[in-house]
C-alpha positions as CSV (number, residue, x, y, z in Angstrom):
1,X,92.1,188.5,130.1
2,X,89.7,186.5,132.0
3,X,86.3,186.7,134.3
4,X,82.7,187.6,133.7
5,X,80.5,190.1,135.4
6,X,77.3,191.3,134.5
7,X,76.2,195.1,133.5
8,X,73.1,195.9,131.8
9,X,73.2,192.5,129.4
10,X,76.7,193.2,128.9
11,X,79.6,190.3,130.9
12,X,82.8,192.0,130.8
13,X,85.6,192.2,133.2
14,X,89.2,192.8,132.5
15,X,91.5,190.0,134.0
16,X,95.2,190.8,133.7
17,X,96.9,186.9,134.5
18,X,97.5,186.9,130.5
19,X,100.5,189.2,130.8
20,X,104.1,189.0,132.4
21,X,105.6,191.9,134.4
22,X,109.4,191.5,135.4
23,X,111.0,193.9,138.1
24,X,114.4,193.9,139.1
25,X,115.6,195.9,142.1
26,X,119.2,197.5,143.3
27,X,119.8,199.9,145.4
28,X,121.0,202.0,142.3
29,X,118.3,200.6,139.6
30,X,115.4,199.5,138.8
31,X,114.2,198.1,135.7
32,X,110.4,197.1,135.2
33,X,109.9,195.1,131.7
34,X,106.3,193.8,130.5
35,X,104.4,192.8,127.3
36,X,100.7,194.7,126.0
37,X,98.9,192.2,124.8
38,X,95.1,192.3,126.2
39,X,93.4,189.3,125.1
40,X,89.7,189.9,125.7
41,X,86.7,187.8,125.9
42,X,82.9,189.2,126.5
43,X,79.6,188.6,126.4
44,X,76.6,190.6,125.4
45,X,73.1,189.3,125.3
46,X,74.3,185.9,125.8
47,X,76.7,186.2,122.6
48,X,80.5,185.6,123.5
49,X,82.9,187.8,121.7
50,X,86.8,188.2,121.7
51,X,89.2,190.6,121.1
52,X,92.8,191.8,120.9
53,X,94.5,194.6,121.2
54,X,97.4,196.0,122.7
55,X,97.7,198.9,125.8
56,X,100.8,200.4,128.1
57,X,100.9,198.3,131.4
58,X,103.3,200.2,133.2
59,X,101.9,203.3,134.0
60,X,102.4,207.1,135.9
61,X,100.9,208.2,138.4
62,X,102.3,211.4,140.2
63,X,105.3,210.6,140.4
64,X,105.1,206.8,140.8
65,X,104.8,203.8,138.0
66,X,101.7,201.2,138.7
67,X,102.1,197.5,136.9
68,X,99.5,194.7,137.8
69,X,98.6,191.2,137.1
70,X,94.9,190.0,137.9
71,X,91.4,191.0,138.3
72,X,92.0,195.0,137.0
73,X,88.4,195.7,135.9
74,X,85.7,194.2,137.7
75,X,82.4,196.8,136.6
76,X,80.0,194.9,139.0
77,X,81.7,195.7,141.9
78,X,82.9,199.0,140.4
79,X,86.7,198.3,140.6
80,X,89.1,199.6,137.9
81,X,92.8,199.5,139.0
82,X,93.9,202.4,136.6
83,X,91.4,205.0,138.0
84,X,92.0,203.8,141.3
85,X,95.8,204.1,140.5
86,X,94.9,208.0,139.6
87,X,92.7,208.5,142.6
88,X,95.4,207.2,145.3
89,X,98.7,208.3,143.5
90,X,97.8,210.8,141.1
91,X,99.2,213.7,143.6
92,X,101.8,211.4,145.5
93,X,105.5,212.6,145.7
94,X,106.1,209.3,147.5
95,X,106.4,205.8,146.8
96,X,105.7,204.9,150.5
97,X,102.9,206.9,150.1
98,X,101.6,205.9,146.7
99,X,101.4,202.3,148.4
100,X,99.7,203.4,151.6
101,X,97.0,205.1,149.4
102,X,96.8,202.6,146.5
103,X,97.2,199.7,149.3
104,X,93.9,201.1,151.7
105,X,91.7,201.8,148.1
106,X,92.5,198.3,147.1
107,X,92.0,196.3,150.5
108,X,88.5,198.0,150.2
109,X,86.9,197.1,147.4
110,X,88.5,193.9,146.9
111,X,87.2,193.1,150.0
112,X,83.8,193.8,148.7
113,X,84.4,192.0,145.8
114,X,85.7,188.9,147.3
115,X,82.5,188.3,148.7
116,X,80.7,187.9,145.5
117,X,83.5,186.2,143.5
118,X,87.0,185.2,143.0
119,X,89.5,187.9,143.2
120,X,93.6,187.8,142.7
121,X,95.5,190.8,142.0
122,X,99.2,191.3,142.5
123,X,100.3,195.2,142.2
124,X,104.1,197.1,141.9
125,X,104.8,200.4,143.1
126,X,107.8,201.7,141.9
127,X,109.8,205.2,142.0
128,X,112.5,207.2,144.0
129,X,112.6,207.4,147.5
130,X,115.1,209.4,149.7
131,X,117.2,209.5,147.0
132,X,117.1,205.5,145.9
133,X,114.6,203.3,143.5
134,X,112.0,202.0,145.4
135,X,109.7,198.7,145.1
136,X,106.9,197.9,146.3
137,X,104.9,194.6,145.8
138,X,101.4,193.7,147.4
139,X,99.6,190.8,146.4
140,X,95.8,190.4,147.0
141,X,93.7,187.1,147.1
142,X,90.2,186.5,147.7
143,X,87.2,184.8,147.7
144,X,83.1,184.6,148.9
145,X,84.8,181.3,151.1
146,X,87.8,183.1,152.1
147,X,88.3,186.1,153.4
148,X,91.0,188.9,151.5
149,X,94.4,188.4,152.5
150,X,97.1,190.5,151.5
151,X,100.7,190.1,151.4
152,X,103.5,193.1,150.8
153,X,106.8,193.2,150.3
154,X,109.0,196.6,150.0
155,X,112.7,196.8,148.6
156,X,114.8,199.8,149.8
157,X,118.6,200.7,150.0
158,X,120.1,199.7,153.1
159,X,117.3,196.9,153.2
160,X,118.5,194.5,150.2
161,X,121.1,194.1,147.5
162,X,118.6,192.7,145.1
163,X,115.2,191.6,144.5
164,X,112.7,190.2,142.0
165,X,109.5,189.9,141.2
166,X,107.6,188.8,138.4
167,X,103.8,189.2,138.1
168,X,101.0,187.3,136.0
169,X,102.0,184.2,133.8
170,X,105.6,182.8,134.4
171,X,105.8,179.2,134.0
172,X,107.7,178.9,130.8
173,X,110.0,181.3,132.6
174,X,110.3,178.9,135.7
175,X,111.3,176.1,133.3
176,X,113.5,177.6,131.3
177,X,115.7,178.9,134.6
178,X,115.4,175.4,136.4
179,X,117.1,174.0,132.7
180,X,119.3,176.4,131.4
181,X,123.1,176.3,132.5
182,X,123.0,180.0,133.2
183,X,120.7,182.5,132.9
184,X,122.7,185.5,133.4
185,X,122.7,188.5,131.3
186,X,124.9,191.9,131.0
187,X,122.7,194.1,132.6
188,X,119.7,193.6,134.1
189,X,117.4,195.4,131.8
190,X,118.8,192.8,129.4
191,X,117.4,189.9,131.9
192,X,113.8,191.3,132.3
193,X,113.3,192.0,129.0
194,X,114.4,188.6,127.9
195,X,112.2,186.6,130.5
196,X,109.1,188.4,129.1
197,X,109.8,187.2,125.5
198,X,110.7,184.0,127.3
199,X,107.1,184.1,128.4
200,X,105.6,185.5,125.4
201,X,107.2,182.5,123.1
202,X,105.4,180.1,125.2
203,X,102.6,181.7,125.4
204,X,101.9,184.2,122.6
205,X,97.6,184.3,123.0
206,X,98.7,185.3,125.9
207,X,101.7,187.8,126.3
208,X,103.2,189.5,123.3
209,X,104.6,192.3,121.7
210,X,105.3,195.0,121.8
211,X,107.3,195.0,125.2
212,X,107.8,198.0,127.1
213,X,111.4,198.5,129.5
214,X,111.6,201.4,132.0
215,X,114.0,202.0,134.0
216,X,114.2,204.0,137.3
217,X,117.4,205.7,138.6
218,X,118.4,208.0,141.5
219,X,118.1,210.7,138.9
220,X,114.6,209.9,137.9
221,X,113.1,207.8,134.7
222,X,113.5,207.1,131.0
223,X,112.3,204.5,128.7
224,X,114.3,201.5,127.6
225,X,112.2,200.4,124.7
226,X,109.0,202.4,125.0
227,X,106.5,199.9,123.7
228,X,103.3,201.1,124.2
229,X,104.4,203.4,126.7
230,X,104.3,205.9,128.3
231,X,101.1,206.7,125.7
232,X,98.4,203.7,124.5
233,X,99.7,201.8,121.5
234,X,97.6,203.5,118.2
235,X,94.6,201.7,117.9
């Protein structure tokens, strides 16, 4: 995790690129696979420091999971992404309106934010609604010579057969499907899982172990491989 701010003598922000998140979508499934390494680095009174250590990055709120990639914890600007999770979702029976709530929070104080420093975050919001898995994806990008822009995307029965998306680090993943003969799997908790550890080999300051595999039916949730979820790894 990347990016500096400053608090007090202490430079710290969280920056979530250094992970890999892979969603798949049906109308009958949805599977959400990810890794928990947090590779940190800080500063405090001008001495840099690093860290690792591992944390669940698929979380609950209400009755909604949250995954991210990006700027997560920005103290400065007083943004953290988990407690603004809880704040917008932590009562929601909704997906749709998880990601109105979550969607408004985060438009307003990255927008702040943006006009101070670099900002990039890329968000899911996953669960049941009317009766189906629900996706949601909004991606936010900003800077102090660009204004925030944000882009969405939702995946709903009756809308789509199938849909991807993969958040934070994913070029190893990119080469290995533009070379291998076929990427297909049996199921497709079987492909997201394997893209992550596709990532992680490439990458393994970066994105590692354990991985964590939910999946989210009409009847409601359980965990795949539970990783680090739905509890913190033991520190």
């Amino acid at each position: 995790m990347r990016g500096l701010v400053t608090v007090l003598g202490i430079v710290l922000s969280a920056h979530a690129r250094a992970t890999t998140i892979v969603a798949i979508w049906t109308p009958v499934k949805l599977v959400i696979s990810g890794d928990s390494l947090i590779n940190s680095n800080w500063t405090v009174n001008g001495m840099p420091h690093h860290g690792i250590s591992n944390d669940c990055k698929i979380r609950k709120f209400g009755t909604n999971y949250i995954s991210a990639a990006g700027n997560y914890l920005i103290r400065a600007a007083g943004f953290d992404l988990w407690a603004m999770a809880s704040n917008a979702c932590g009562s929601s029976t909704s997906v749709d309106e998880c990601t109105s709530r979550f969607s408004a929070l985060l438009r307003y104080s990255l927008g702040r934010a943006a006009s101070q420093r670099e900002v990039q975050l890329s968000v899911l919001v996953a669960g049941v609604q009317n009766g189906a898995p629900a996706l949601d994806h909004i991606t936010l990008m900003g800077s102090p010579q660009m204004r925030l822009r944000v882009q969405s995307e939702s995946f709903r029965r009756g809308r789509q057969k199938w849909g991807r998306v993969i958040l934070g680090e994913r070029g190893a993943i990119d080469r290995y499907e533009a070379e291998a003969a076929s990427t297909v799997t049996n199921t497709i908790q079987d492909q997201a899982l394997s893209l992550v550890r596709v990532e992680a080999r490439a990458l393994p300051q970066e994105v590692g172990a354990p991985f964590s595999t939910l999946a989210i039916v009409t009847a409601g949730e359980h965990w795949i491989i539970p990783g680090c979820c739905p509890s913190s790894c033991s520190k």
